[in-house]
N, CA and C of each residue as an Amber inpcrd file, in Angstrom:
protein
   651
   0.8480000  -1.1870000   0.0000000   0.0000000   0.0000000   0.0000000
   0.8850000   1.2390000   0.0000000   0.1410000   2.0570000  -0.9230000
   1.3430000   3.5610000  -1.1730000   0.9130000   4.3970000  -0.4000000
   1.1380000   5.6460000   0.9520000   1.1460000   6.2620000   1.1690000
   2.0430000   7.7400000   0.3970000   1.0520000   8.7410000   0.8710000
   1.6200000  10.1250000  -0.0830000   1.2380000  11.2060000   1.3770000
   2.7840000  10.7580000   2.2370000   2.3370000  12.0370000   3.5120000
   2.7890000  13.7940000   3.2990000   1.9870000  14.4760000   3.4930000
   2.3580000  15.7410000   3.4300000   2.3880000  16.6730000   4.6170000
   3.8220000  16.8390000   5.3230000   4.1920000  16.8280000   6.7120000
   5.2720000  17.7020000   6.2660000   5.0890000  19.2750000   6.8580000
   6.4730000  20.3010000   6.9260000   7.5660000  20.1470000   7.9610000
   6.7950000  19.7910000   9.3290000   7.8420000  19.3960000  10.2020000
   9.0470000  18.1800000   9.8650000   9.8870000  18.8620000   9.5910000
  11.0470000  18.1680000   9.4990000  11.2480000  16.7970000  10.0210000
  11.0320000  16.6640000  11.3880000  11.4590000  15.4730000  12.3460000
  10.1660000  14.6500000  12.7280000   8.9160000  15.3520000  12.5230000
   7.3160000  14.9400000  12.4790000   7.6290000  13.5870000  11.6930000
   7.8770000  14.4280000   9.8400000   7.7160000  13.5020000   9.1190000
   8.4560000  12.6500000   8.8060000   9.8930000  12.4320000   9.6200000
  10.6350000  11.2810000   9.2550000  10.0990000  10.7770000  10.7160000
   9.6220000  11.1030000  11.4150000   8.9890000   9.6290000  12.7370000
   7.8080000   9.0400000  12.0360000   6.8610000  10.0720000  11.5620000
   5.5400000   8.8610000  10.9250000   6.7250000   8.3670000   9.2260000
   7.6410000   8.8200000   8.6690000   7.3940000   8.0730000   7.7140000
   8.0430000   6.8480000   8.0050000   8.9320000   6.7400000   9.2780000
   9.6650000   5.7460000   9.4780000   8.5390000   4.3080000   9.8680000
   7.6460000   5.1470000  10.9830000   6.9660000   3.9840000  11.3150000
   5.9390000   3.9000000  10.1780000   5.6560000   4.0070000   9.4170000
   4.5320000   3.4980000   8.7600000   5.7990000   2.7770000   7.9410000
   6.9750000   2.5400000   7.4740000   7.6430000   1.7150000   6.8400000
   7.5780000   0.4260000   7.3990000   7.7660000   0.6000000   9.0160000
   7.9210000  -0.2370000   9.8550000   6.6250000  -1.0930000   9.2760000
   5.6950000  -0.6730000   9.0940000   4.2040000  -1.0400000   9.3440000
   4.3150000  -1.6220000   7.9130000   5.0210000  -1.6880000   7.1020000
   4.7790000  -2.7630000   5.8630000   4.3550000  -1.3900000   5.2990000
   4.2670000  -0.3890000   5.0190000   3.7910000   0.4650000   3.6250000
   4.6780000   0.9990000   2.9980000   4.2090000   1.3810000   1.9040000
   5.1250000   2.4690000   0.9330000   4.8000000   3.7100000   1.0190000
   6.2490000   4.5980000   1.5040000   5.5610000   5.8640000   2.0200000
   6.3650000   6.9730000   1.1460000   6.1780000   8.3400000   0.1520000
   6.4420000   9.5170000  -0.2850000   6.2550000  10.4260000   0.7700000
   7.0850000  11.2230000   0.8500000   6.8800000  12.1790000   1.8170000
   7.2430000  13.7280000   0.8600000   6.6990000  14.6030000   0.9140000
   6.7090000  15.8570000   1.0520000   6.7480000  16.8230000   2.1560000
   6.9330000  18.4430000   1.7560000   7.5010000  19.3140000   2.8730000
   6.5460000  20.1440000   2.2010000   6.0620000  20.3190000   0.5910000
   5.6870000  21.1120000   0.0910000   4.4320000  20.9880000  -0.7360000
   3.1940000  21.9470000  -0.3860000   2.1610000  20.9270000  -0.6980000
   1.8110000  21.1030000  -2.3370000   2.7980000  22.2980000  -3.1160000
   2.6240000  22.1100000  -4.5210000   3.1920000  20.4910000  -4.9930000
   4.8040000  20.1690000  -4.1180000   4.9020000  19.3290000  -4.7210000
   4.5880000  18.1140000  -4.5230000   3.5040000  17.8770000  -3.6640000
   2.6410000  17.2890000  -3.2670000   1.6970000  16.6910000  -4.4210000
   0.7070000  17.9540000  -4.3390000  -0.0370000  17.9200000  -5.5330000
   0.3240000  17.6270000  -6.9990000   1.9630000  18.0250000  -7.5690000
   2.2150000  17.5910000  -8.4080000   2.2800000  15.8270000  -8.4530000
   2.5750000  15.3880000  -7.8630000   3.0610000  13.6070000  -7.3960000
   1.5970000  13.2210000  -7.7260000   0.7860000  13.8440000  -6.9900000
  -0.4480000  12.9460000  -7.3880000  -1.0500000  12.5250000  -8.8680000
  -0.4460000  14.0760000  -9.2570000  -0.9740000  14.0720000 -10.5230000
  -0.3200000  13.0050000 -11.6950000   1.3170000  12.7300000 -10.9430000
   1.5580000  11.6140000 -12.0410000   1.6040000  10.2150000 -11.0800000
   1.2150000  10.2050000  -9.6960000   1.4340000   8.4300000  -9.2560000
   0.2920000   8.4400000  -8.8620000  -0.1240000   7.0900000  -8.3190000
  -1.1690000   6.8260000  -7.8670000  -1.2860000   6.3820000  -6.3230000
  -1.7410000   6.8440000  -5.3850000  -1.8660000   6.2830000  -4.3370000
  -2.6450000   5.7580000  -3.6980000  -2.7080000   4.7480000  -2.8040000
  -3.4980000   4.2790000  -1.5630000  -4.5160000   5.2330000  -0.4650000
  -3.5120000   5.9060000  -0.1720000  -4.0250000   7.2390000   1.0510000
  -3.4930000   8.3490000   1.4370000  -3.6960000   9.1540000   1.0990000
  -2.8080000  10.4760000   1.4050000  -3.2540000  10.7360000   3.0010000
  -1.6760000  11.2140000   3.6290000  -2.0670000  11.9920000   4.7210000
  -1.8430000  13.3980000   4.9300000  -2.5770000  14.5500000   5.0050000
  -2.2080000  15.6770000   4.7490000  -2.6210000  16.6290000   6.0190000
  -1.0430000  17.3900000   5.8770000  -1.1710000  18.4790000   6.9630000
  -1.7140000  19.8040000   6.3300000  -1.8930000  20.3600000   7.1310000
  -3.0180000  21.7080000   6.4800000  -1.8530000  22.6210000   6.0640000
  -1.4410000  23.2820000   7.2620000  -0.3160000  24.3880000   7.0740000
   1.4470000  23.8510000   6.8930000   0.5770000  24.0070000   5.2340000
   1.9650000  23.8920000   4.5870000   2.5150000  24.6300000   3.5640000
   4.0640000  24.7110000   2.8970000   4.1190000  25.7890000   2.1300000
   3.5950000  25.9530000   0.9030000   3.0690000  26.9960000   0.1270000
   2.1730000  26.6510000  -1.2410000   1.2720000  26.9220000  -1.3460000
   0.7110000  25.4890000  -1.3960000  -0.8630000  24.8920000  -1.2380000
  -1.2160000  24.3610000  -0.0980000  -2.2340000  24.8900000   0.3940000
  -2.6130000  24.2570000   1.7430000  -3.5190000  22.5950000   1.8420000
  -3.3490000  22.0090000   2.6180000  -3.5960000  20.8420000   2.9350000
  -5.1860000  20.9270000   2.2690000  -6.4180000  22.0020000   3.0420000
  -7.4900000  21.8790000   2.3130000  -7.6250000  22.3550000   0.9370000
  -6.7480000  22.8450000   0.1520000  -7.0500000  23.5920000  -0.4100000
  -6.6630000  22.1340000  -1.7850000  -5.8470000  21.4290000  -1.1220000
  -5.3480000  20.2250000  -2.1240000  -6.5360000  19.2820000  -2.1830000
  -7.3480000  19.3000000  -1.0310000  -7.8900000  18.0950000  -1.1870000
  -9.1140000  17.9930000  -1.9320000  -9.8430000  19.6970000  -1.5690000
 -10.7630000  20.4580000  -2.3520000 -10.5630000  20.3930000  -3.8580000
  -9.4790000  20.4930000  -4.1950000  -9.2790000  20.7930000  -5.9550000
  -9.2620000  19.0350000  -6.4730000  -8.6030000  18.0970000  -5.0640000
  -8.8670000  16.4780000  -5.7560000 -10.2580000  15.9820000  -5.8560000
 -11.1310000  16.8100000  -4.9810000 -12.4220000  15.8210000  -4.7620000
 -12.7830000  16.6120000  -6.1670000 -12.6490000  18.1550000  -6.5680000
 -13.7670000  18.5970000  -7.6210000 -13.4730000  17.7480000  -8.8110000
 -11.8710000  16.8610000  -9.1700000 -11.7980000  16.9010000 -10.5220000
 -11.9050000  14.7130000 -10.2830000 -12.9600000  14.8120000  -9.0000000
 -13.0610000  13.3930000  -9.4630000 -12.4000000  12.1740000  -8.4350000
 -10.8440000  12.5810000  -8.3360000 -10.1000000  12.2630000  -7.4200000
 -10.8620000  11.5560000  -5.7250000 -10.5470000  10.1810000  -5.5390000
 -11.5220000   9.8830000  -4.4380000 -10.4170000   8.7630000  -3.7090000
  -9.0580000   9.0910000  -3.7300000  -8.1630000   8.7460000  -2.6630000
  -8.3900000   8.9660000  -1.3160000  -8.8910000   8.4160000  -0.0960000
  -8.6970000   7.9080000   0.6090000  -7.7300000   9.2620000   2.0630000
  -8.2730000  10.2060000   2.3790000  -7.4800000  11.5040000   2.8250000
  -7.6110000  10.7430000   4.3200000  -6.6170000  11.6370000   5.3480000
  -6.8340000  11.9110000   6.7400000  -6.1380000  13.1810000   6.7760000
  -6.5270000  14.1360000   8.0340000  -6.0750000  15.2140000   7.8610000
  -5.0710000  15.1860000   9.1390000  -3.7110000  15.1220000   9.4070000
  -3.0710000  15.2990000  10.2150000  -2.5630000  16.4850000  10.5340000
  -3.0640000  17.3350000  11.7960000  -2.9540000  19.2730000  11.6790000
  -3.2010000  19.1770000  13.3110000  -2.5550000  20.6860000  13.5700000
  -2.7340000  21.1390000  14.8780000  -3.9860000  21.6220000  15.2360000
  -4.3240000  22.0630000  13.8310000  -5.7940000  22.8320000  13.7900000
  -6.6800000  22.1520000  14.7810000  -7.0980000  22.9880000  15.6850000
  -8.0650000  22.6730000  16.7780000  -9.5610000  23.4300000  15.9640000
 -10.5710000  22.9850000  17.0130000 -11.4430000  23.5640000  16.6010000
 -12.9740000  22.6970000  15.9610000 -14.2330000  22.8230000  16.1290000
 -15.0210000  22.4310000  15.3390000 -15.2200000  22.9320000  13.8970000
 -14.5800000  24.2430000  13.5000000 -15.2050000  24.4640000  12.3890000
 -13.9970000  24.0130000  11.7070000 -13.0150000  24.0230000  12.0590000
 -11.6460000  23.2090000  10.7300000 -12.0110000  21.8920000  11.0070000
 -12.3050000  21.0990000  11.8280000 -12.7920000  19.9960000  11.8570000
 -14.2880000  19.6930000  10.7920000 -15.1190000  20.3840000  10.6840000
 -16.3320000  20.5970000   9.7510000 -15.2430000  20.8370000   8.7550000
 -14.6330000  21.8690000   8.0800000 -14.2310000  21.9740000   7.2280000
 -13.7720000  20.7170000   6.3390000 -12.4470000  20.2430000   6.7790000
 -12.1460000  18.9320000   6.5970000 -12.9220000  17.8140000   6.3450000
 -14.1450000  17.6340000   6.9540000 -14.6230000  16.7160000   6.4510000
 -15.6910000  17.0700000   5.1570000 -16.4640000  18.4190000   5.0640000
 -17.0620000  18.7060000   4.5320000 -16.0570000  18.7810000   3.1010000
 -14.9760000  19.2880000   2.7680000 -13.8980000  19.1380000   1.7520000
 -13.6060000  17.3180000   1.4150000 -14.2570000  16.6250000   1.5420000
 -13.9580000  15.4820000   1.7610000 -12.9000000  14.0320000   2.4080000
 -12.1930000  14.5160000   3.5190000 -11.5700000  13.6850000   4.1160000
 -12.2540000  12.7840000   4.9820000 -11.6810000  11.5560000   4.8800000
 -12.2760000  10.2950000   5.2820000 -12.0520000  10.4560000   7.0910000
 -11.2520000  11.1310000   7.6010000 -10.9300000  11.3800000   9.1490000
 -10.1250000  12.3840000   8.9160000  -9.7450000  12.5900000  10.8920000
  -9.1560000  13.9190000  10.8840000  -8.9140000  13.9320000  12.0890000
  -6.8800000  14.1590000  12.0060000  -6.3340000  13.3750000  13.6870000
  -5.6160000  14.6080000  14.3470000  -5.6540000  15.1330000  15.3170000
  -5.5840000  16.5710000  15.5640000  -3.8210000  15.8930000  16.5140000
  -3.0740000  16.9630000  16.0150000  -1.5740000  16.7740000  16.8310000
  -1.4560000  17.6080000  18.0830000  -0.7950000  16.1040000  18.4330000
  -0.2030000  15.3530000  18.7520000  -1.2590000  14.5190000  18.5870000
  -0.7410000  12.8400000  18.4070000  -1.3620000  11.7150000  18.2680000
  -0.4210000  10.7170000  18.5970000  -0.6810000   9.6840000  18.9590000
   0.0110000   8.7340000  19.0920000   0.1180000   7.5820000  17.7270000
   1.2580000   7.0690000  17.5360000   1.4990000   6.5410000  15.8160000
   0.4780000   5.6870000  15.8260000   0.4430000   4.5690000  16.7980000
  -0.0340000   3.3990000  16.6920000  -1.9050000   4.0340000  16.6350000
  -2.4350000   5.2840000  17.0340000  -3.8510000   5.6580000  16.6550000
  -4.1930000   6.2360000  15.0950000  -2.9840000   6.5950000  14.3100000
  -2.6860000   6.3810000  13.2480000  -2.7830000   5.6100000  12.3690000
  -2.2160000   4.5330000  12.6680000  -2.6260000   3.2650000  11.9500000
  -3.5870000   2.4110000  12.2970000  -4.0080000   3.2900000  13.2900000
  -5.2440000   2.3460000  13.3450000  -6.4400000   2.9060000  12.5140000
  -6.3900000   4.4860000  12.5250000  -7.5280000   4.6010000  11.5420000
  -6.7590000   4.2530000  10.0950000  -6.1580000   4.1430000   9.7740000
  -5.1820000   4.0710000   8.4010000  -6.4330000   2.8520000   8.2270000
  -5.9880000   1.8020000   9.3670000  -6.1820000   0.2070000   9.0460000
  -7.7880000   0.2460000   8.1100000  -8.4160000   1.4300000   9.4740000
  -9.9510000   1.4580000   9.2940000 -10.2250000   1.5910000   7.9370000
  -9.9730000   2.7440000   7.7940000 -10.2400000   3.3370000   6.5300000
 -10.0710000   2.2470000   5.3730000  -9.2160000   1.7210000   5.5140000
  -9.0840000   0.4070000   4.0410000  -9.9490000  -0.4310000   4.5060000
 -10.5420000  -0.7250000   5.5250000 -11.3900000  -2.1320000   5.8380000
 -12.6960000  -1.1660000   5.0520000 -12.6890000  -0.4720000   5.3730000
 -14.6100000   0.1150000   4.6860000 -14.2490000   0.2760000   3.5290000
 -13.0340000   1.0070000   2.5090000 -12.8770000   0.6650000   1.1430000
 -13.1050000  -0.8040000   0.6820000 -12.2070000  -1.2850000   1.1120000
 -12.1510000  -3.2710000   0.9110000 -13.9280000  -3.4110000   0.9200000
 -14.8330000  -2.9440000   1.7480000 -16.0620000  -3.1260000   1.8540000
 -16.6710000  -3.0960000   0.0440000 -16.3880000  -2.2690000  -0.1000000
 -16.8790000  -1.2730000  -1.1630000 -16.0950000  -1.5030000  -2.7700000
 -14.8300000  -2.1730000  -2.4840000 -14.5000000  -2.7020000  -3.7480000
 -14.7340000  -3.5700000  -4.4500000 -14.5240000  -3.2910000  -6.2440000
 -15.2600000  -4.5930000  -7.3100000 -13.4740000  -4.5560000  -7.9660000
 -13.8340000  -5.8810000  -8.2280000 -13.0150000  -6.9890000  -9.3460000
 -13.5000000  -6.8270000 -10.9430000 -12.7000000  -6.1900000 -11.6340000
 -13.3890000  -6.6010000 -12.3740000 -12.3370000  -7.5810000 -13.9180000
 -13.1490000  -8.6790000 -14.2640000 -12.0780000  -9.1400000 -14.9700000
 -12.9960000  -9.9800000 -16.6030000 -12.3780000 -10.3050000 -17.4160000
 -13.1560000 -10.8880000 -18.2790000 -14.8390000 -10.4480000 -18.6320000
 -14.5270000  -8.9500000 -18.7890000 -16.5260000  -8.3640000 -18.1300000
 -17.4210000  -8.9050000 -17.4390000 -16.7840000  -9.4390000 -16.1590000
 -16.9370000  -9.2870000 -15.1850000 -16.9160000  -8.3300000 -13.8920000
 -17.6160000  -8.1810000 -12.8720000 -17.7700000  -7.6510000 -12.0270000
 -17.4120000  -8.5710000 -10.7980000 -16.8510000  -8.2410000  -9.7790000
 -16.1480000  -9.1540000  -8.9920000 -16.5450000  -8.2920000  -7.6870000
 -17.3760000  -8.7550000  -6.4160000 -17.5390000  -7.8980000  -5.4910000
 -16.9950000  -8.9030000  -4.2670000 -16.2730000  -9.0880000  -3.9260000
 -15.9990000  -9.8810000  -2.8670000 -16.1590000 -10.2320000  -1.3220000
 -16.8740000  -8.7560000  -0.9080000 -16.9700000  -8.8480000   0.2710000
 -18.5400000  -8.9630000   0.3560000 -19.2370000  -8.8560000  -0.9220000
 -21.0350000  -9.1840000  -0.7870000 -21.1340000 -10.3840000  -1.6580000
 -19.8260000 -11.1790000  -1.8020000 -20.0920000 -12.8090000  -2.2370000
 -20.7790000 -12.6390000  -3.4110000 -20.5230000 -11.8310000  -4.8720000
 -21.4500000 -11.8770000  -5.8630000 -20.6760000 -11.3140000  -7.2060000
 -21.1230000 -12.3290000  -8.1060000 -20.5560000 -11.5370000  -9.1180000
 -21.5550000 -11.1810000 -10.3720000 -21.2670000 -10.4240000 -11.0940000
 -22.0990000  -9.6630000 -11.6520000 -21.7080000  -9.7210000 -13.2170000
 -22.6840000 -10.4500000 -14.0810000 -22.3020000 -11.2200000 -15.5870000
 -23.3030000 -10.6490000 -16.2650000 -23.1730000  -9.5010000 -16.8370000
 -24.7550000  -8.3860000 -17.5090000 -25.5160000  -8.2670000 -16.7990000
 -26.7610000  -8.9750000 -16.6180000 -27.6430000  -9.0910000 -15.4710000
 -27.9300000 -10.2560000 -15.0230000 -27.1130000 -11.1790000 -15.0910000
 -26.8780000 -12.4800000 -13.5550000 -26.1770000 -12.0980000 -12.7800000
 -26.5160000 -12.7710000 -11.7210000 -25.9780000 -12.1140000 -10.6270000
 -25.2760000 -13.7360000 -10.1800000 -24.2490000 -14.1230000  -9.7680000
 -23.5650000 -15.3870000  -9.5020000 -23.6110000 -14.9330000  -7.6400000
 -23.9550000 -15.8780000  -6.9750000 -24.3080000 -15.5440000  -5.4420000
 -23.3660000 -17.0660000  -5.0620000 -22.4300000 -16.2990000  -4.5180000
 -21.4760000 -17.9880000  -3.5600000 -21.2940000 -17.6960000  -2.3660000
 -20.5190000 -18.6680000  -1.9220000 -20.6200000 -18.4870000  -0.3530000
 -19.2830000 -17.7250000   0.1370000 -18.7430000 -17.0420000   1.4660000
 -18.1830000 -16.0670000   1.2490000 -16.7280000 -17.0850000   1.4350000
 -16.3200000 -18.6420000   1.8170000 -14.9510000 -18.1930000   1.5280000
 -14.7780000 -19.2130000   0.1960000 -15.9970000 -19.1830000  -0.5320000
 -15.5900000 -19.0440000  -1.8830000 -15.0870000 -18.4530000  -2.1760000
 -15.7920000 -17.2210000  -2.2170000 -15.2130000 -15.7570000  -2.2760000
 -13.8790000 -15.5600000  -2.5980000 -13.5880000 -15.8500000  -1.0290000
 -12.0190000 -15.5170000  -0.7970000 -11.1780000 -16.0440000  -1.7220000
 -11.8350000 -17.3950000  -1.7360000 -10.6540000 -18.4610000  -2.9490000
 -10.3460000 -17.8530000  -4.3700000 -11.3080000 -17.2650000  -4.7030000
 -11.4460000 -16.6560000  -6.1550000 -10.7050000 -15.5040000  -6.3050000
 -11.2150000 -14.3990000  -4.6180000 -10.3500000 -13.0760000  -4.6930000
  -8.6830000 -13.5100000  -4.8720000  -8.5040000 -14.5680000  -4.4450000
  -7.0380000 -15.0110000  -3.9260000  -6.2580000 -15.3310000  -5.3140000
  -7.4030000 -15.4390000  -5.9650000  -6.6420000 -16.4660000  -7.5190000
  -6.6860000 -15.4180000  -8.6790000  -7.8850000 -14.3690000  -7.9830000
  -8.0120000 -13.4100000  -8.8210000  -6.7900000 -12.4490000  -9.1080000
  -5.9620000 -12.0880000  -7.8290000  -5.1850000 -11.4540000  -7.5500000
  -4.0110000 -11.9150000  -7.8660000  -3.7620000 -12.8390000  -7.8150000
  -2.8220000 -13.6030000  -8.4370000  -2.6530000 -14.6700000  -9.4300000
  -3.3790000 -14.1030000 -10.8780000  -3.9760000 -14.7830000 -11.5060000
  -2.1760000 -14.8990000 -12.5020000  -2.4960000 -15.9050000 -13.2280000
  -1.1860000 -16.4090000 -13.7230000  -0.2120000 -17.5350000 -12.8010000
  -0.1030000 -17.5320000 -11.7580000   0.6400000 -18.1380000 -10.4210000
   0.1420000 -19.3190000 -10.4110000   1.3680000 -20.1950000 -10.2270000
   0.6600000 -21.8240000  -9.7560000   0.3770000 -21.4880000  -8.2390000
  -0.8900000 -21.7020000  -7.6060000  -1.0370000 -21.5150000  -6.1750000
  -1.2880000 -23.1170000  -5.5470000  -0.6810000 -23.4450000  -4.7550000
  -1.2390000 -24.7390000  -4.0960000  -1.7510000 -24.9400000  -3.1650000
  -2.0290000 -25.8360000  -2.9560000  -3.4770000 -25.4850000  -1.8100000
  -2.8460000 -25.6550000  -0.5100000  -2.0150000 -25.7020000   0.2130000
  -1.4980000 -25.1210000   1.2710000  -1.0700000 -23.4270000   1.5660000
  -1.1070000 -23.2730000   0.0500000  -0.9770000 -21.4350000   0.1340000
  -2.3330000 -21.0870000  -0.0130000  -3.3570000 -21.7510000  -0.4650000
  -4.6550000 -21.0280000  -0.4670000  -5.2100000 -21.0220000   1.4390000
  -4.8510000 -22.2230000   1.7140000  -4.6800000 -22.5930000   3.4130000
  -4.2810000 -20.8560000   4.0610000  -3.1230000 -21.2350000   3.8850000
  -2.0730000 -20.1010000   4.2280000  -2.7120000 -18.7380000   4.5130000
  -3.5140000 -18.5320000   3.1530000  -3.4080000 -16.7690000   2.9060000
  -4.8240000 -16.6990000   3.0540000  -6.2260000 -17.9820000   2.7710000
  -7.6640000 -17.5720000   3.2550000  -8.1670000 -17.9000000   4.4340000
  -7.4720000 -18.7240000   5.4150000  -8.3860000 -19.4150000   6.6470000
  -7.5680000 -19.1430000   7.5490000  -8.0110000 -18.2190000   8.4990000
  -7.6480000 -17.6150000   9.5430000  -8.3030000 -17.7470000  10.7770000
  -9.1270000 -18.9880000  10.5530000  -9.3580000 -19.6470000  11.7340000
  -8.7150000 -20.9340000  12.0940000  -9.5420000 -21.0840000  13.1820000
  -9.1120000 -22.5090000  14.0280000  -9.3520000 -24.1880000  13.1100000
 -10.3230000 -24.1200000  11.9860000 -10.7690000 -25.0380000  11.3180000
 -10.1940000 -25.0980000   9.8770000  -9.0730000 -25.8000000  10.1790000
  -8.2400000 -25.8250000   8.9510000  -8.3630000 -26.8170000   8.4560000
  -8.6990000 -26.5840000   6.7550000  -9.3980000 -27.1420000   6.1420000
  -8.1740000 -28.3380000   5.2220000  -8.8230000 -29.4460000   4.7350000
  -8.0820000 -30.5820000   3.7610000  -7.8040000 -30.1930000   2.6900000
  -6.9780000 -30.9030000   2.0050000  -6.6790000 -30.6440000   0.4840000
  -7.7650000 -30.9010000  -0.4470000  -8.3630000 -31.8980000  -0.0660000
  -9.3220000 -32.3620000  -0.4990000 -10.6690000 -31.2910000  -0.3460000
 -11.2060000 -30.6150000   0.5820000 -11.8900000 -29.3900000   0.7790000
 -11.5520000 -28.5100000   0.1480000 -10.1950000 -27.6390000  -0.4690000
  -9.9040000 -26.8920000  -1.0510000 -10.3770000 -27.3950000  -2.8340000
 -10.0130000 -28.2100000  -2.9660000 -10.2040000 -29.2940000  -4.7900000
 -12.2890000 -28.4610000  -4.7670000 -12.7110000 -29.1200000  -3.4920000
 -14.2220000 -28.7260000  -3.8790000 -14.6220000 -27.4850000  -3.6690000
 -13.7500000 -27.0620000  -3.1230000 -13.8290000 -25.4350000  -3.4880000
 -14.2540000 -25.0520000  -4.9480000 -12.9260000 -25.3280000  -5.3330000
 -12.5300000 -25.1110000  -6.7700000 -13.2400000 -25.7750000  -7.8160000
 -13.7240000 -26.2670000  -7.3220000 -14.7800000 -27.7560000  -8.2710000
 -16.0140000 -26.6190000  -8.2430000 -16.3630000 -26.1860000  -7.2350000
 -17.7360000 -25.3500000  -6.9000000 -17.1720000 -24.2660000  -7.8100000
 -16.2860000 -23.4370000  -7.6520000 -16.2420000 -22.2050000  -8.6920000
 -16.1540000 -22.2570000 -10.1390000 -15.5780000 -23.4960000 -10.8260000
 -15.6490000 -23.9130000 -11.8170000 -17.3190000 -24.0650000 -12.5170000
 -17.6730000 -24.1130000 -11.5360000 -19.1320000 -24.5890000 -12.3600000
 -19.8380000 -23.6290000 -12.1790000 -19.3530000 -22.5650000 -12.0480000
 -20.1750000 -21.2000000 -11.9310000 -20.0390000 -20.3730000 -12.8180000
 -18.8770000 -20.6480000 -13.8980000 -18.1890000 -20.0850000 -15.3160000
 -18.5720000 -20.6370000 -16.7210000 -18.9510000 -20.1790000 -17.0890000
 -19.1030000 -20.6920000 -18.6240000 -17.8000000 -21.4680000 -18.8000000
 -16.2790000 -20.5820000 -18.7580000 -15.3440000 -20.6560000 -18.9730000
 -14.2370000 -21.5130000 -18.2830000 -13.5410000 -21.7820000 -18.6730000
 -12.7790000 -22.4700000 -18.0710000 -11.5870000 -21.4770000 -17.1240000
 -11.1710000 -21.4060000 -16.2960000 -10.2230000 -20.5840000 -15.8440000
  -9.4770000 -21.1360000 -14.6880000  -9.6970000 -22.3110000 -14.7130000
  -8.7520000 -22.6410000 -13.3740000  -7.8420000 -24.1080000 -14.1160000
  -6.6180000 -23.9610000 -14.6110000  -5.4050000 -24.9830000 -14.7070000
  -5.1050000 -25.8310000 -14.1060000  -5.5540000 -27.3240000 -13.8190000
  -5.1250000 -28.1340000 -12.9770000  -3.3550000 -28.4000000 -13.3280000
  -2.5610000 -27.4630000 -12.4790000  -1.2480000 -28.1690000 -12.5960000
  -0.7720000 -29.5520000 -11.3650000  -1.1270000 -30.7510000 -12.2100000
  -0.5040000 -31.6570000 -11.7350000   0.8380000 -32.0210000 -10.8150000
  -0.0910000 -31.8150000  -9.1640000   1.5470000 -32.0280000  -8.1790000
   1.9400000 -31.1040000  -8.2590000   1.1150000 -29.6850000  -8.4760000
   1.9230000 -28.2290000  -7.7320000   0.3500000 -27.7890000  -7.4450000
  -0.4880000 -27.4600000  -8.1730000  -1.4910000 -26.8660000  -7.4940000
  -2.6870000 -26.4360000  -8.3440000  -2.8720000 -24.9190000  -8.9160000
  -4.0690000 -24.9260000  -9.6600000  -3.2950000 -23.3290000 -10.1380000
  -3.6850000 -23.0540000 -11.3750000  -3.3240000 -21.6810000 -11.6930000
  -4.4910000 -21.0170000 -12.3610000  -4.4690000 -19.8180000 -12.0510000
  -6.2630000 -18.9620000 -12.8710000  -5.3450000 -18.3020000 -13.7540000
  -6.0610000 -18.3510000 -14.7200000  -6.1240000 -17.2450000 -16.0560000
  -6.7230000 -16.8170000 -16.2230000  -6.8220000 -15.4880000 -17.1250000
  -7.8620000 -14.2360000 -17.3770000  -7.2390000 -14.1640000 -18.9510000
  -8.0230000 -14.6880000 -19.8380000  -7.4260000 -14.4180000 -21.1880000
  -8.0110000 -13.4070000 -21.2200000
């Protein structure tokens, strides 16, 4: 996940950019919120975190010009700014939260975390004109609607995402069942037996003695 923080304090922004490295992300940092705004315009990111008073362009003033032209990245506003009405402001400009400094890192990433769990809510797959919704178990073929069960789901998001890859079914183990009821090899095969017959198409490769690979011609 790409972070794009926009933090003037010098020593601020190498403590959050350090720990959010720590934290498994990819983090850009800026001092300056033109060149801020320029970055966006040619990369793409995950979540911006933006401080208000910065040199340039101000924190709202960036986020205001992303929401008018469309732009629906994922903001938090990290600022000293006290207050209900910069707090209204901010959200009314469209930021997803808004963490007033001082904060502690680890309350940071925790709304970070949040914020992607309600995106993840809200995201589609889409592949072969298909529609792929994964977290409402459904996929969407013109107007059929394919309804499975949810860690079907998962199996498909898993193959979806890594489509091309021999995956074997100790890595499907691995990376979908995160509970206590860990499932057979043989349970995983009827997984896959069940999603197969939900395709016109063929898309799942039995590789013999490694595992199963999806394609998306």
């Amino acid at each position: 996940m790409k972070i794009l923080l926009l933090e003037d304090d010098v020593i601020l922004q190498e403590i959050i950019e350090e720990f959010l490295v720590d934290q498994g992300y990819v983090v850009e940092s800026f001092f300056d919120g033109e060149k801020a705004l320029d970055a966006i315009g040619v990369s793409t990111y995950d979540m911006l975190l933006l401080d208000v008073n910065v040199p340039n362009i101000d924190g709202f003033e960036i986020l205001s010009y992303l929401r008018e032209i469309g732009n629906t990245t994922p903001a938090i506003y990290i600022t000293s700014l006290a207050g209900i009405d910069n707090l209204k402001k901010g959200f009314d400009l469209g930021a997803d939260d808004y963490l007033k400094k001082p904060f502690e890192l680890e309350e940071l990433n925790a709304r970070i975390e949040h914020i992607i769990k309600i995106y993840r809510l809200q995201e589609e797959i889409e592949f072969d004109g298909m529609k792929f919704i994964p977290k409402a178990h459904q996929i969407f073929v013109g107007d059929r609607v394919i309804e499975m069960r949810q860690k079907e789901a998962r199996v498909l998001e898993y193959f979806i995402r890594n489509s091309g890859k021999i995956i074997s079914c100790d890595e499907i183990i691995e990376n979908v069942w995160d509970d206590e009821h860990i499932p057979t090899h043989a349970t995983i095969r009827t997984y896959i037996k069940n999603l197969r017959k939900m395709f016109e198409k063929e898309y799942f490769d039995n590789i013999k003695g490694e595992g199963y690979r999806f394609n998306i011609v």
